[in-house]
NUNU-824170 format. One record per residue (C-alpha): residue in three letters; x, y, z. Coordinates in pm, whole numbers, m for minus. Layout:
! NUNU-824170
- fido,x,y,z
- Ala,X,Y,Z
...
END
This chain:
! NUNU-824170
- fido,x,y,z
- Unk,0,0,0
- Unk,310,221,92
- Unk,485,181,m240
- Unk,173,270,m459
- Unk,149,569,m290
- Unk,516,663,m318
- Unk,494,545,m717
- Unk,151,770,m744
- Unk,345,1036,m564
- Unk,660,1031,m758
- Unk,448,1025,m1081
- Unk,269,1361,m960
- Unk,612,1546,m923
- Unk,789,1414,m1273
- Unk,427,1583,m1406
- Unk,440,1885,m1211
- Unk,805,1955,m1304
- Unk,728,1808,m1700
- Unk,417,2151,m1696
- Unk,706,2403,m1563
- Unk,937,2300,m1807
- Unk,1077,2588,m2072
- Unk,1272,2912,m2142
- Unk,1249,3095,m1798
- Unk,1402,3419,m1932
- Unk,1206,3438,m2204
- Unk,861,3418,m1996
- Unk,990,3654,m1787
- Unk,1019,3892,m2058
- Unk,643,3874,m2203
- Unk,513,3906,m1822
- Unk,707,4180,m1779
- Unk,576,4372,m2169
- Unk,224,4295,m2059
- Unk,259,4437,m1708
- Unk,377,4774,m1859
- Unk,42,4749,m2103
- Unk,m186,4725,m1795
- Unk,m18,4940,m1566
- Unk,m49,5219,m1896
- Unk,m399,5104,m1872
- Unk,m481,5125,m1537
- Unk,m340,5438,m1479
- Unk,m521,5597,m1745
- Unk,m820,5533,m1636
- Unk,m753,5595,m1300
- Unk,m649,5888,m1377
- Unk,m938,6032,m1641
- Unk,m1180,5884,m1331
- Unk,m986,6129,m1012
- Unk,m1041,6398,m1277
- Unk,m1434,6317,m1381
- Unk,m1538,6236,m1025
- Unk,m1358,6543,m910
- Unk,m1527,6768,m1126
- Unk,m1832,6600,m1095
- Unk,m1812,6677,m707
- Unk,m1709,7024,m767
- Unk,m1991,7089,m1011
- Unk,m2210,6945,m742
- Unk,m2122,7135,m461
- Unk,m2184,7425,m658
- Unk,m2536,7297,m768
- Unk,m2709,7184,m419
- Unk,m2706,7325,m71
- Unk,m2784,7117,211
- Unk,m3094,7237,405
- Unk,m2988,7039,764
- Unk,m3260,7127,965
- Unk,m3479,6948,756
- Unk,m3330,6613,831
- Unk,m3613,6393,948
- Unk,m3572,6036,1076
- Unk,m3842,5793,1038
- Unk,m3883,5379,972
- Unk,m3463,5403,1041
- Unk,m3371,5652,765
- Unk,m3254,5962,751
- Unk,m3328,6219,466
- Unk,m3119,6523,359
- Unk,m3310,6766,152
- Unk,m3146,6956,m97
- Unk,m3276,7273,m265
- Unk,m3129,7382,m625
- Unk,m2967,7696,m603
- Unk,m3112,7949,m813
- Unk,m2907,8036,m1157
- Unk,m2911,8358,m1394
- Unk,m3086,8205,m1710
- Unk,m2876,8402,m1940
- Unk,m2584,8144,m1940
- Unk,m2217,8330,m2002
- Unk,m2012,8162,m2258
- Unk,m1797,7979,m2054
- Unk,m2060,7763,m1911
- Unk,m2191,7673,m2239
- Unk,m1878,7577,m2310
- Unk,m1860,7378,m1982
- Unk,m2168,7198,m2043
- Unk,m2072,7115,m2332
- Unk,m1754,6945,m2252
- Unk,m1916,6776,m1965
- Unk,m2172,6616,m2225
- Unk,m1900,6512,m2423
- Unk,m1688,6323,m2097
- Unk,m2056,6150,m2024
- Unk,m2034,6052,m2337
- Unk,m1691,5898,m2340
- Unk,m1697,5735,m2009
- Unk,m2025,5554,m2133
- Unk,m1849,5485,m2432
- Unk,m1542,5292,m2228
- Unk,m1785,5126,m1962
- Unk,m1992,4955,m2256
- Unk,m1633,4876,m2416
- Unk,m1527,4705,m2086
- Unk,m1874,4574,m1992
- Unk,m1840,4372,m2311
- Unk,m1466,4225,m2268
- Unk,m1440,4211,m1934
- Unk,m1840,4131,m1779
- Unk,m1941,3980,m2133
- Unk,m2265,4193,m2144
- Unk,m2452,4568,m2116
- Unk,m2353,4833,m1854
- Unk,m2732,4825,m1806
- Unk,m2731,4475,m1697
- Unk,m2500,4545,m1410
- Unk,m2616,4937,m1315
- Unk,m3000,4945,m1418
- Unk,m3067,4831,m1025
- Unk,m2961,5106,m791
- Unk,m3078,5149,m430
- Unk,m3335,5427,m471
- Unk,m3723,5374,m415
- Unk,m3891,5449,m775
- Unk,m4164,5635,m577
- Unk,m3898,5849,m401
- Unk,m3749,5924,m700
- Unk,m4067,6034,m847
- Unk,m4168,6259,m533
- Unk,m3837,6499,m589
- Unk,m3906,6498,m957
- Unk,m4215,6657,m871
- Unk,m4086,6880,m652
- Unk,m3808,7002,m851
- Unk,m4055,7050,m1122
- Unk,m4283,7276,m920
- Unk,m3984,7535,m925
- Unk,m3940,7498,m1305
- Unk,m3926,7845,m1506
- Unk,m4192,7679,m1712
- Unk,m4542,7796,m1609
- Unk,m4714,7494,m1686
- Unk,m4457,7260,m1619
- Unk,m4521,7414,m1297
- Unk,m4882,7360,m1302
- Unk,m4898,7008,m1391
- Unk,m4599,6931,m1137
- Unk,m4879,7067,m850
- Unk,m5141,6871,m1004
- Unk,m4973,6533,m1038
- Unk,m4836,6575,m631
- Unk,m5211,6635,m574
- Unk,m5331,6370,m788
- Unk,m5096,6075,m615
- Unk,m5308,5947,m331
- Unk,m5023,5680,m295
- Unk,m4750,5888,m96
- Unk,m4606,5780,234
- Unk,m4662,5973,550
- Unk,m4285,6065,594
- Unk,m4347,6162,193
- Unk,m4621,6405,276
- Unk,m4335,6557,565
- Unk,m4097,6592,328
- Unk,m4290,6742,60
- Unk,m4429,7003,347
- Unk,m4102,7137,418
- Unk,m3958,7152,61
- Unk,m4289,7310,m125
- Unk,m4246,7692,m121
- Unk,m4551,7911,m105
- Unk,m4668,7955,m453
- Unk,m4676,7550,m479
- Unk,m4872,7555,m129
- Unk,m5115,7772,m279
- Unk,m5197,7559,m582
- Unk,m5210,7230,m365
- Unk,m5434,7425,m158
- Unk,m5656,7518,m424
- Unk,m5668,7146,m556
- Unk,m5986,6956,m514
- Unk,m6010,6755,m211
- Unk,m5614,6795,m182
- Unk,m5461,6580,106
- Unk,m5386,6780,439
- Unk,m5050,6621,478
- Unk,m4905,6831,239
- Unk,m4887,7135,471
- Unk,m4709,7177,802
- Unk,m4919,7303,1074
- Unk,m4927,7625,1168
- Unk,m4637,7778,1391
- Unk,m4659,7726,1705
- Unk,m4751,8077,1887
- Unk,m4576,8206,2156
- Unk,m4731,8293,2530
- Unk,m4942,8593,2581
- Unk,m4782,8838,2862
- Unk,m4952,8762,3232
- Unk,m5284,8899,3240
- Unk,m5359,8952,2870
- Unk,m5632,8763,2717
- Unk,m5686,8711,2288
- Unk,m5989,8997,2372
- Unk,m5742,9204,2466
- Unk,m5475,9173,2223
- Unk,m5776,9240,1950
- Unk,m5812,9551,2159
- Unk,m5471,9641,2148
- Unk,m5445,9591,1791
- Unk,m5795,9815,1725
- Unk,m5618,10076,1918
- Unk,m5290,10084,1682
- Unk,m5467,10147,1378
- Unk,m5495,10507,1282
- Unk,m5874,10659,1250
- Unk,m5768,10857,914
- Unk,m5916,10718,606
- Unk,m6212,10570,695
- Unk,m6547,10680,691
- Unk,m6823,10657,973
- Unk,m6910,10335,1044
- Unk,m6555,10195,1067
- Unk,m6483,10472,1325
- Unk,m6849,10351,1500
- Unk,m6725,10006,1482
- Unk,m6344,10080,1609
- Unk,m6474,10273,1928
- Unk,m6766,10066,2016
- Unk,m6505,9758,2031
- Unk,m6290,9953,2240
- Unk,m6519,10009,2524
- Unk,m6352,9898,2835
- Unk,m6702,9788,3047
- Unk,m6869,9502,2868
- Unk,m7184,9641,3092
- Unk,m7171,9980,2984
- Unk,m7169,9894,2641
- Unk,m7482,9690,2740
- Unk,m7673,10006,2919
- Unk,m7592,10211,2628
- Unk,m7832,9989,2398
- Unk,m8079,9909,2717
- Unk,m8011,9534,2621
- Unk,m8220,9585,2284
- Unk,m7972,9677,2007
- Unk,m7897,9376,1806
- Unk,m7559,9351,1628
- Unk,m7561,9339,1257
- Unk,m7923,9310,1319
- Unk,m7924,8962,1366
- Unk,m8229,8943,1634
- Unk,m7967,8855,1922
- Unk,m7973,9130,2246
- Unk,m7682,9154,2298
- Unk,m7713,9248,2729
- Unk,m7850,8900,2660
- Unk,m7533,8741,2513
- Unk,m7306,8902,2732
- Unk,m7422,8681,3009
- Unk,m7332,8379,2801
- Unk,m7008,8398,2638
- Unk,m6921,8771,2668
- Unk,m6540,8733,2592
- Unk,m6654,8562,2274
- Unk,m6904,8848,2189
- Unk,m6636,9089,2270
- Unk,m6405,8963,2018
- Unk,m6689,8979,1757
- Unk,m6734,9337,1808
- Unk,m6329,9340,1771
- Unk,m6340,9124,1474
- Unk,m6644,9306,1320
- Unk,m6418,9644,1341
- Unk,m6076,9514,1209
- Unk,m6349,9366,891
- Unk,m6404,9750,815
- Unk,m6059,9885,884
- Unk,m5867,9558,668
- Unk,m6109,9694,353
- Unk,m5823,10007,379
- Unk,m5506,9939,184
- Unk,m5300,10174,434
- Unk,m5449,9993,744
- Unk,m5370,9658,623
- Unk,m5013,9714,666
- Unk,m5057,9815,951
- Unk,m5224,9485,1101
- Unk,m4948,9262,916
- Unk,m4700,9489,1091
- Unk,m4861,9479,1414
- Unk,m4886,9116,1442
- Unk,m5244,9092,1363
- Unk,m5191,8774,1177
- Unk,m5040,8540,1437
- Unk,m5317,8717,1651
- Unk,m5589,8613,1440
- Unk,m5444,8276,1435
- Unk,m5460,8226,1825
- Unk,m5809,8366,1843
- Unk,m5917,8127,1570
- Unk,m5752,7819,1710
- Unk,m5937,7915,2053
- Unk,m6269,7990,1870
- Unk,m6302,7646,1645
- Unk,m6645,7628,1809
- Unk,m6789,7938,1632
- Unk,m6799,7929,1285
- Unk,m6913,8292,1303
- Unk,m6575,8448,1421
- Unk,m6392,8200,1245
- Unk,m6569,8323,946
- Unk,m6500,8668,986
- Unk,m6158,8585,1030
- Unk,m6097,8367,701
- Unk,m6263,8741,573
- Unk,m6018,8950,719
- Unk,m5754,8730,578
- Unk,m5910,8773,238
- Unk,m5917,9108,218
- Unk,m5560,9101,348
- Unk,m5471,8871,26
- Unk,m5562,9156,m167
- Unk,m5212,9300,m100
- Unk,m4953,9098,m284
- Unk,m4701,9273,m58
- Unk,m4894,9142,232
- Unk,m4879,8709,64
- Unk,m4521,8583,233
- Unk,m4652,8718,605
- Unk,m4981,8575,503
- Unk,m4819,8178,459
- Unk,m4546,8203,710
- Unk,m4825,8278,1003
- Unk,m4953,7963,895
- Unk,m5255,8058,738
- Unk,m5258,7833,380
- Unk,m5277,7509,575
- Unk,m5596,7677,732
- Unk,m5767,7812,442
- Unk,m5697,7452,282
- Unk,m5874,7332,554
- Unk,m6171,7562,549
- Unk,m6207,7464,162
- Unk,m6314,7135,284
- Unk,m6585,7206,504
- Unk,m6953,7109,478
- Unk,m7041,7449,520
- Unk,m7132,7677,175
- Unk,m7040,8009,345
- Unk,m6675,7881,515
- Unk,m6566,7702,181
- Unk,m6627,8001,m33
- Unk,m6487,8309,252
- Unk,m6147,8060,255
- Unk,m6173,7982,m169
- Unk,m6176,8371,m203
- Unk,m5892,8464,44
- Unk,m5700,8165,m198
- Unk,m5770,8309,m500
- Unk,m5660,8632,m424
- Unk,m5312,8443,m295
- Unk,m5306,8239,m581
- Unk,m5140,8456,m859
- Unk,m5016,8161,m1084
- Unk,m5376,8126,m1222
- Unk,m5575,8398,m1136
- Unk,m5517,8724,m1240
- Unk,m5842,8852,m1096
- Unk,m5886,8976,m720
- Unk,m6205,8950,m501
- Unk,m6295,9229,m301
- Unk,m6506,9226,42
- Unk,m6860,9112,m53
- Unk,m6812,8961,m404
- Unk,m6741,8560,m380
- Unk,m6702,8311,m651
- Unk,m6886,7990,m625
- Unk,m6785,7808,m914
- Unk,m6503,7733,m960
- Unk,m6366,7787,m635
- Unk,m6072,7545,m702
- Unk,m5811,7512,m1023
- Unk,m5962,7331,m1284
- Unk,m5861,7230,m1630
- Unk,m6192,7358,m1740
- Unk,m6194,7698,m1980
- Unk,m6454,7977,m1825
- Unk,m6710,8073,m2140
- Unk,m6926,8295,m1953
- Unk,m7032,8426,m1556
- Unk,m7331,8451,m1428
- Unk,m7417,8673,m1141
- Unk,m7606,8668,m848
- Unk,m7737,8942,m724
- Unk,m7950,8932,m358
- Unk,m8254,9179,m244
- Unk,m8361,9385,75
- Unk,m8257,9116,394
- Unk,m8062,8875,150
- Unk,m7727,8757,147
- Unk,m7501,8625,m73
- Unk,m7562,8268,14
- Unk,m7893,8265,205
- Unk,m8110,8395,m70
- Unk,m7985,8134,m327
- Unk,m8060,7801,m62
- Unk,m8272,7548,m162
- Unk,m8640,7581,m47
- Unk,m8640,7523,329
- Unk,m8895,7177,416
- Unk,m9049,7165,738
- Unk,m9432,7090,752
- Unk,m9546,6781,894
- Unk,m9657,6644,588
- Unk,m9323,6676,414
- Unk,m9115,6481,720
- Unk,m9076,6194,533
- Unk,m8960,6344,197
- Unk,m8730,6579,386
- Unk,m8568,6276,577
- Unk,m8498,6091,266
- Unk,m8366,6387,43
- Unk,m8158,6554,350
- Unk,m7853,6442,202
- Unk,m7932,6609,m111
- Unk,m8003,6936,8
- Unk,m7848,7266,m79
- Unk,m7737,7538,133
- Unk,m7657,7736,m210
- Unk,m7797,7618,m560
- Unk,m7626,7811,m814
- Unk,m7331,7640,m644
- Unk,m7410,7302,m639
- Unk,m7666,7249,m927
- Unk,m7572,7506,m1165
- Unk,m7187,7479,m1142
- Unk,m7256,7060,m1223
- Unk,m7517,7177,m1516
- Unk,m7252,7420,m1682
- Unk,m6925,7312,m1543
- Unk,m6805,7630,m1802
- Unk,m6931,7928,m1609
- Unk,m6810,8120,m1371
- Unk,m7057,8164,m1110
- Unk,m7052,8479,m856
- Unk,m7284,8616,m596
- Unk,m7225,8939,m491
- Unk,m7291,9061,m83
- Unk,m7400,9424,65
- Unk,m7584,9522,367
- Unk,m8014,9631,307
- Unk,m8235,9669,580
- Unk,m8591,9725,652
- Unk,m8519,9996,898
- Unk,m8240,10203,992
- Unk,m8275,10054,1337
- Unk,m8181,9716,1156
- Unk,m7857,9875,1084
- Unk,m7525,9773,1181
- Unk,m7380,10126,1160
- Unk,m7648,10433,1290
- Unk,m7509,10652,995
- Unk,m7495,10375,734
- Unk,m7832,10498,602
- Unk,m7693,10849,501
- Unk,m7433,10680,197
- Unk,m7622,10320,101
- Unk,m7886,10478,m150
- Unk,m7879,10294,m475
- Unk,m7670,10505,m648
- Unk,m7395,10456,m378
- Unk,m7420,10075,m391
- Unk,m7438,10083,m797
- Unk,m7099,10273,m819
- Unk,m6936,10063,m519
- Unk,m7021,9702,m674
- Unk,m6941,9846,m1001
- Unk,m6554,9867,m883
- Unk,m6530,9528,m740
- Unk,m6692,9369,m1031
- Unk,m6444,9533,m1251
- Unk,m6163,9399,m1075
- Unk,m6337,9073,m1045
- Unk,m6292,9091,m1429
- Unk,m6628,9071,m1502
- Unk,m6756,9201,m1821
- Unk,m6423,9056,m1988
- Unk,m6644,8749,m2071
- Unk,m7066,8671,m2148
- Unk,m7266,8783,m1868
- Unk,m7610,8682,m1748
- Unk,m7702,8875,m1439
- Unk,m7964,8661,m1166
- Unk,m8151,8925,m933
- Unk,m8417,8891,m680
- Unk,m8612,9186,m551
- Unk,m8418,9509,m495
- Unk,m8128,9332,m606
- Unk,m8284,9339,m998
- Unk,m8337,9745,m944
- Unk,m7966,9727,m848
- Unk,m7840,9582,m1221
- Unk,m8084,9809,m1408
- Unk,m7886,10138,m1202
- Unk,m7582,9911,m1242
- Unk,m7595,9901,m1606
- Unk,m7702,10238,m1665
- Unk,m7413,10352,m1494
- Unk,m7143,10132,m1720
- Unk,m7350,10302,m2054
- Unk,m7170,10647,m1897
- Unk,m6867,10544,m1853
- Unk,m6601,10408,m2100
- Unk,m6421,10178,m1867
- Unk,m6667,9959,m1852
- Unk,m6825,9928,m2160
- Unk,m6731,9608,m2184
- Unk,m6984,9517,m1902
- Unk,m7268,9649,m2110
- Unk,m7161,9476,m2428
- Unk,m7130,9154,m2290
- Unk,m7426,9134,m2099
- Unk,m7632,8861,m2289
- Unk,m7959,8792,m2062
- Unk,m8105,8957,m1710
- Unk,m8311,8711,m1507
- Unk,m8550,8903,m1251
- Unk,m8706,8691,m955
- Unk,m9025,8929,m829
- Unk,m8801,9247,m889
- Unk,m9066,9546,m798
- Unk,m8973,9740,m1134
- Unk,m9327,9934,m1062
- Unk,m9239,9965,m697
- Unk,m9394,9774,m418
- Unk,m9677,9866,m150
- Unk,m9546,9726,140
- Unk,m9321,10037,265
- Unk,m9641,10192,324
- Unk,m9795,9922,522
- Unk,m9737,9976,974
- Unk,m9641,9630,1001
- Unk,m9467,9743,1260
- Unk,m9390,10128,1415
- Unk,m9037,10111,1400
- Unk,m9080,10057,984
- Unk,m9335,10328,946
- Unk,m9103,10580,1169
- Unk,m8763,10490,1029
- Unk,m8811,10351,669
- Unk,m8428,10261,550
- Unk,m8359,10439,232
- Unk,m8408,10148,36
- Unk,m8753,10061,165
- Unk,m8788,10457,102
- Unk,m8670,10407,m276
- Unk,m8869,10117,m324
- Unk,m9226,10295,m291
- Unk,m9518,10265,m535
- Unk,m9451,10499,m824
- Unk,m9161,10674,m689
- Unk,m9047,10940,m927
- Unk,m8647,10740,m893
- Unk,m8827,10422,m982
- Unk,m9007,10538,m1298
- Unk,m8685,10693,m1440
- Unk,m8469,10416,m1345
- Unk,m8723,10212,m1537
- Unk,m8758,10410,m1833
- Unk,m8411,10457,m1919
- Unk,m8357,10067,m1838
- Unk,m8638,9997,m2067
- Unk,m8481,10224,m2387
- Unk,m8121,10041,m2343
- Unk,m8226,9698,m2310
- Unk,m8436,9748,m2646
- Unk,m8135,9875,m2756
- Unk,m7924,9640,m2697
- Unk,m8154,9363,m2748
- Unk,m8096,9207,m2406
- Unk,m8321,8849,m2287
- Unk,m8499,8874,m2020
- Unk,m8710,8642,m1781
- Unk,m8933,8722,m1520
- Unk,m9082,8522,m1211
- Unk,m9377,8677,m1034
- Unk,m9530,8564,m674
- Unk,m9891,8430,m638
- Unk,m9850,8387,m276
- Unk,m9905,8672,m20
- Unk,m9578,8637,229
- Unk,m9571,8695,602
- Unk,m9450,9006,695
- Unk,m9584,9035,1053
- Unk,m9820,8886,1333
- Unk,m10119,8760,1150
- Unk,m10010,9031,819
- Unk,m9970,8841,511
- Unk,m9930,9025,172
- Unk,m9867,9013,m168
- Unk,m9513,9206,m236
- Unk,m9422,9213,m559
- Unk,m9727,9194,m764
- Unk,m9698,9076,m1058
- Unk,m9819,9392,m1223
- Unk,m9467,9544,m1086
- Unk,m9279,9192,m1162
- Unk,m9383,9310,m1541
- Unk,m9084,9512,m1696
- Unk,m9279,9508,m2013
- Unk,m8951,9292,m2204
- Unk,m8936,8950,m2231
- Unk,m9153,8683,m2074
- Unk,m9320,8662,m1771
- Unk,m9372,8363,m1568
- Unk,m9590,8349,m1244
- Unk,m9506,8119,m1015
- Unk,m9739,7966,m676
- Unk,m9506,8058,m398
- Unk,m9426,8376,m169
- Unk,m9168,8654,m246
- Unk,m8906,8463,30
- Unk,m8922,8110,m131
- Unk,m8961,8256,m539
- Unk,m8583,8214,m569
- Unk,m8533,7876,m382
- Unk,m8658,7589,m588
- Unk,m8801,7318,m407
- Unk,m8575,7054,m582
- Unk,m8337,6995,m923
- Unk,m8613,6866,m1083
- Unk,m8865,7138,m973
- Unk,m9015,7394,m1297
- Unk,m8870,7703,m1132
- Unk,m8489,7565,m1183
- Unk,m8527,7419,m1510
- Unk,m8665,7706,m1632
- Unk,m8392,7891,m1504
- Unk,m8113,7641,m1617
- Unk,m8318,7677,m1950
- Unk,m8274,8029,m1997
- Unk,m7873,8077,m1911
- Unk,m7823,7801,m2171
- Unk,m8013,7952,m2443
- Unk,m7886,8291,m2410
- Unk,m7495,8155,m2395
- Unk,m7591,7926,m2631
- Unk,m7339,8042,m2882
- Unk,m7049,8098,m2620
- Unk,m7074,7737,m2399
- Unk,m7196,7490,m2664
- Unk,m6858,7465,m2777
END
């Protein structure tokens, strides 16, 4: 057994030494040639790769910043954010020429790893590099994002509109996106339709009020900062009356029976409830008037009324009231482009995004209008105090043919008039139980806006009264005639761009004697011309065009005593009226305007067992167009009872035939 091994063994050796047989200098020789090849090679390479890398690193240090305070940790990463810095976009001629060669050296070194890929990993660079350690869906999220700040405008656009569109982010994606977006891409995701909340931080967090102070009284503070110059009346009313020091003697002064803003509310009565809260409206109610002054907005930026504003309403989420007026302040404050940057760094876009959602008509459309006057990438028009858009009150891809106005009477509102008809008899408990889902606090908005997706739809706000005791301000009667109001809606309409497209004004009551003075007034003047000749169709629910009796009725003593000037203006066969009417009558022949009139058949309640007929339809007759009387009161004439019901079809009917032309197409 020994000896075969030692024979196998011996064989092995004779083999081994047989293989390494040869010319020893010889070999030594090649090895030595090819060495010098490779190491030639190598080092060129090497070499050309220090010198790409290190002016790749270079070039990259000069394109990114690191923002390190927005490093966030979650699920065991850790993310760096890095913002582009901005460039001149007139490129100098060396650059070009840089880029240029840098193209060219990408090209090369792709060249020589396909080259080497073949020999040496016998197949494509794309094979061995297509799998890198990034998440596709990360990838995609800072595409976006860098797109948003693209010099292209709708590169821009759609960049906002596919981050809004992707409901498949991750929370930590949402974060990230929050702190990169910058406030014109806030904006847009803001006014994107049901738009995820993530996407904004939440508002700052605000710091402690001194010892002793109270929101009420920083309100009161800020009241007392503003100057009194430039303002008329009222807003000086308004500013002292919130600036009383004794909640009681502000009671005593009224006797407990003045109601504020003539909402049927004594207000000795609500100061035993929640007087800090009623307090603050007065406050809030005041800073309304004074942030309708350019000058005094400044001021209230400057003062720290936003961040104010934003405590009160975080304390205040019960009362959609105040936190309505505030969303208002903050739109008229949007009207100042100067005013935008304090406007999103107090926090308030997250808010207003917020307030877009909600349920209710009159919060959605005070927050879409304080948006749309932020939002300058798409909307080029602004929205004063009082005029609100319903439709669209988001970005859409959908081109605006035509608006359509809304115009409210004597005790309307922009909103309240235009509600579905209210249903609450006995009889109807079933019906009302099974269509509550379906019901409308605002129809234009919700049925018209789906009917004609193309229009524009507005309803314009102002302040009417029965009385002057109604009033919110004791010398508002002395300047809201209907000549005042026609010249002061005039100017927000014009910088609510309307008249720039098809028009079809929608009036009920005094608010149809309104557009008649309205657009009488644009005839005379050559600004707004354009109003006059693009007015297409007037529709007139019960407008008293003859007058109406029922100023001269004493439904009660404090109507007959202190008629408001527009109940005054409205009386049977006024001298005003029959001009107004006249002239109306020559222009719309003129211009050949459509027009369709609703008349009431039903008296209305105007008192304790008082029932009368309003507008009869002898003064619903403007002796144009068609008339069409209708069997309900002069409240519920401009609230159809469902989609389906004749008075909205015939409505819908009418705006579609007389922008036939403009939205078939």
């Amino acid at each position: 057994m020994r000896l075969r091994m030692s024979v196998t063994a011996l064989r092995l050796i004779r083999c081994r030494r047989l293989s390494t047989a040869g010319q020893p200098g010889v070999k030594k020789v090649i090895q030595w040639k090819d060495f010098k090849k490779v190491a030639k090679v190598t080092g060129a390479v090497v070499l050309g790769g220090c010198l790409f890398i290190t002016y790749e690193v270079v070039a990259l240090n000069k394109a990114v910043s690191i923002d390190t305070s927005a490093i966030l940790q979650e699920k065991y990463k850790s993310y760096v954010y890095l913002r582009a810095t901005p460039s001149d976009e007139k490129e100098t001629l060396t650059a070009g020429l840089t880029n240029k060669a840098r193209r060219e050296l990408h090209r090369a070194t792709r060249w020589f790893l396909e080259i080497t890929s073949k020999l040496l990993l016998r197949g494509s660079v794309d094979e061995h590099f297509s799998h890198v350690d990034a998440d596709p869906h990360e990838v995609a999220l800072w595409v976006l994002l860098k797109r948003t700040q693209s010099a292209n405008k709708h590169t821009r656009l759609q960049a906002v509109q596919e981050l809004a569109d992707n409901h498949h982010w991750h929370d930590y994606q949402y974060q990230t996106a929050a702190q990169v977006i910058d406030q014109r891409t806030a904006v847009g995701l803001a006014r994107t339709p049901q738009v995820d909340l993530r996407f904004f931080l939440p508002p700052p967090r605000l710091h402690d009020l001194e010892d002793g102070l109270s929101a009420e009284d920083g309100l009161r503070q800020l009241l007392a900062s503003l100057p009194q110059s430039e303002v008329d009346k009222c807003v000086q009313y308004f500013t002292s009356l919130a600036l009383r020091e004794s909640n009681q003697s502000m009671a005593a002064q009224r006797g407990g029976l003045w109601c504020f803003g003539g909402n049927g509310l004594p207000y000795a009565q609500s100061l035993t409830s929640v007087p800090s809260e009623k307090v603050e409206s007065f406050c809030l109610q005041a800073l309304v008037q004074h942030s309708k002054v350019q000058s005094h907005c400044d001021h209230i930026v400057s003062n720290g009324g936003l961040q104010l504003l934003q405590r009160v309403y975080q304390l205040r989420k019960d009362s959609l009231k105040i936190q309505r007026n505030i969303v208002r302040i903050i739109g008229n404050l949007s009207l100042s482009e100067s005013a935008h940057q304090a406007i999103a760094q107090s926090g308030w876009i997250p808010v207003l995004a917020e307030v877009m959602q909600s349920p209710h008509v009159m919060q959605a459309s005070h927050a879409a209008r304080a948006l749309a006057n932020l939002d300058r990438e798409t909307v080029k028009e602004k929205y004063q105090d009082g005029v609100y858009v319903l439709h669209p009150q988001t970005r859409s891809d959908q081109p605006i043919k035509a608006d359509v106005l809304f115009i409210h009477g004597i005790l309307g509102a922009a909103f309240k008039t235009w509600r579905q008809k209210d249903r609450n008899t006995l009889d109807e408990e079933k019906e009302e139980e099974e269509s509550r889902d379906n019901y409308t606090e605002c129809w234009p908005k919700s049925w018209l806006a789906a009917d004609c997706p193309n229009l524009r739809v507005l309803s314009v706000e102002y302040d009417s009264h029965l009385s002057d005791w109604m009033a919110k301000c004791p010398v508002e009667n002395q300047r809201k005639s209907l000549a005042y109001r026609s010249q002061e809606l005039l100017n927000k309409l014009k910088l609510a761009g309307v008249g720039e497209r098809p028009v079809i004004w929608v009036a009920h009551s005094m608010g149809g004697l309104l557009v008649k003075k309205m657009l009488l007034d644009a005839s005379k003047d050559p600004d707004m011309r354009g109003l006059l000749k693009n007015t297409k169709g007037i529709m007139f629910y019960s407008v008293p065009h003859h007058g109406t009796s029922m100023a001269e009725y004493s439904v009660n003593v404090r109507y007959l005593l202190f008629p408001s000037i527009e109940v005054r203006e409205l009386c049977k066969d006024s001298p005003a009226l029959r001009n107004l009417n006249e002239n109306f009558l020559n222009m719309a022949k003129e211009k050949e305007f459509k027009v369709l009139s609703f008349a009431e058949t039903v008296p209305t309640n105007i008192g304790p067992m008082i029932k009368i007929l309003v507008v009869p339809a002898q003064s619903a007759n403007l002796g144009i167009g068609e008339l069409i009387e209708v069997n309900v009161d002069h409240l519920n004439i401009c609230k159809p009872e469902r989609k389906d019901s004749f008075l909205y079809k015939r409505s819908l009917q009418f705006i579609q035939e007389a922008l036939q032309s403009y939205i078939s197409h």
